[in-house]
N, C-alpha and C positions, 0 to 999 in steps of 0.2 A: 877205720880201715887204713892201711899203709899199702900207698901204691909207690910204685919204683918206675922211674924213667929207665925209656929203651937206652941210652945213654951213662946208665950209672951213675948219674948225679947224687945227689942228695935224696933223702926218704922225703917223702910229698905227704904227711900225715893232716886228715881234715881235720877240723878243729868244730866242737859245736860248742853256739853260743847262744844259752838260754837266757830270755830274757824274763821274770817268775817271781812274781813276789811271795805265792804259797810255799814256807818251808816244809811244809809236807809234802805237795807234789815234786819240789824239786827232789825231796830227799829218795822218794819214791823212781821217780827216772833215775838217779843217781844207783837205786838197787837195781833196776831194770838192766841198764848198763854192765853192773857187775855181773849180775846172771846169765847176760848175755854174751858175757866176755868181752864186753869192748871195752877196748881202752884209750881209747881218741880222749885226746883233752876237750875238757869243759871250763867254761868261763861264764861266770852267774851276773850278770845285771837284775837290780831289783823290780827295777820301769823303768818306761821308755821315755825320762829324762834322762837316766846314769848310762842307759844301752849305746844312745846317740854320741852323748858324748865321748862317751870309748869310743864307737867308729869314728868320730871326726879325729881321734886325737894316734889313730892306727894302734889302740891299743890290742886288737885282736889280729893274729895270726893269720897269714892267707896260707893254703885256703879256707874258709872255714862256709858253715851256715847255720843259720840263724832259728830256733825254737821260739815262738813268742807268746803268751798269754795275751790276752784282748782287755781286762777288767783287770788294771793297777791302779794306785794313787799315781798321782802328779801327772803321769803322760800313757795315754792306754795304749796298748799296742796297735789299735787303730791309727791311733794317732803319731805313732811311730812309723809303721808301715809309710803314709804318707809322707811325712816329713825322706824317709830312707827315697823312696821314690820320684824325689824331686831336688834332691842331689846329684849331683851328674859322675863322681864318684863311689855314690851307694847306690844309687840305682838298680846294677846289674846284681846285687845279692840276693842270696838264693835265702826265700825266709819259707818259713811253715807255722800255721797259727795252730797252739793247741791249746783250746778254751772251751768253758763250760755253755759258752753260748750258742743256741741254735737260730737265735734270731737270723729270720732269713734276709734281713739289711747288713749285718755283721757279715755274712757268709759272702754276699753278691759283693759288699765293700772291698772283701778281702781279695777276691777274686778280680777284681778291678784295678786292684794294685800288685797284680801279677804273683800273687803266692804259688808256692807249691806244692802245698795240700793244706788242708781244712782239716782238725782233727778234733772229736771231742773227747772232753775228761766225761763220760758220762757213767760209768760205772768204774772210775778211780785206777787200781791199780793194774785192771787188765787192760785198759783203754792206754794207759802209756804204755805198757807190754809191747800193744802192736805196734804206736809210735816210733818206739825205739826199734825194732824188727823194721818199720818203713824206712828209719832214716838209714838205721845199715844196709841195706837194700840199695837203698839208692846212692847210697856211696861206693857201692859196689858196682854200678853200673853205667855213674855219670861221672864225667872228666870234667872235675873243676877249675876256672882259672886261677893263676898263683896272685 
């Protein structure tokens, strides 16, 4: 979504940053996206070691936020999540977990560290359908900082 200052500045376009090691499911949000018409840029971390280090190094765009899968190699998004959460920098990012896990420790964890929403892949391609419908949604309704 492209929002415009009262002021005329510059276009304020958010940015999503999915963090995904499944090339199918990315590639899948990636068609969601298209059919949905959105055109917001996207920016792919594999896990949540390569994720972190883009945010430490500002290689993502403000404003953006954050898609995260929970079950990667090297650093799961759990573990990302926290690490984000105890940076005093990343902290205030706006993340949303979308994984296959229903485990009800995963959910309460995620929720613990301030997520945005919880979402499952539980029937594939319609379950990121609505994903994508949630996050244009909400980008349509909340003012991110730059």
């Amino acid at each position: 979504m492209t929002k415009f200052s009262d002021n005329n500045e510059d276009i304020n376009i958010t940015t999503l940053f999915v963090v995904e090691d499944d090339d199918v499911d990315f590639k899948t949000l990636m068609r969601a996206m298209k059919k949905r018409k959105i055109t917001n840029p996207v920016i792919r971390a594999y896990d949540g070691l390569e994720a972190l280090e883009m945010l430490k190094k500002n290689e993502i765009p403000k404003p953006f936020i954050m898609l995260v899968d929970l079950q990667m190699p090297r650093m799961s998004g759990s573990e990302l999540l926290q690490k984000i959460r105890q940076e005093d920098e990343l902290k205030t990012n706006v993340v949303f977990i979308l994984t296959t896990s229903q485990d009800v420790n995963d959910i309460r964890q995620s929720y613990e560290n301030q997520v945005a929403g919880y979402f499952l892949k539980d029937d594939a391609e319609q379950s990121i359908f609505r994903v994508v419908d949630a996050i244009d949604a909400y980008w349509n309704i909340v003012q991110l900082p730059r």
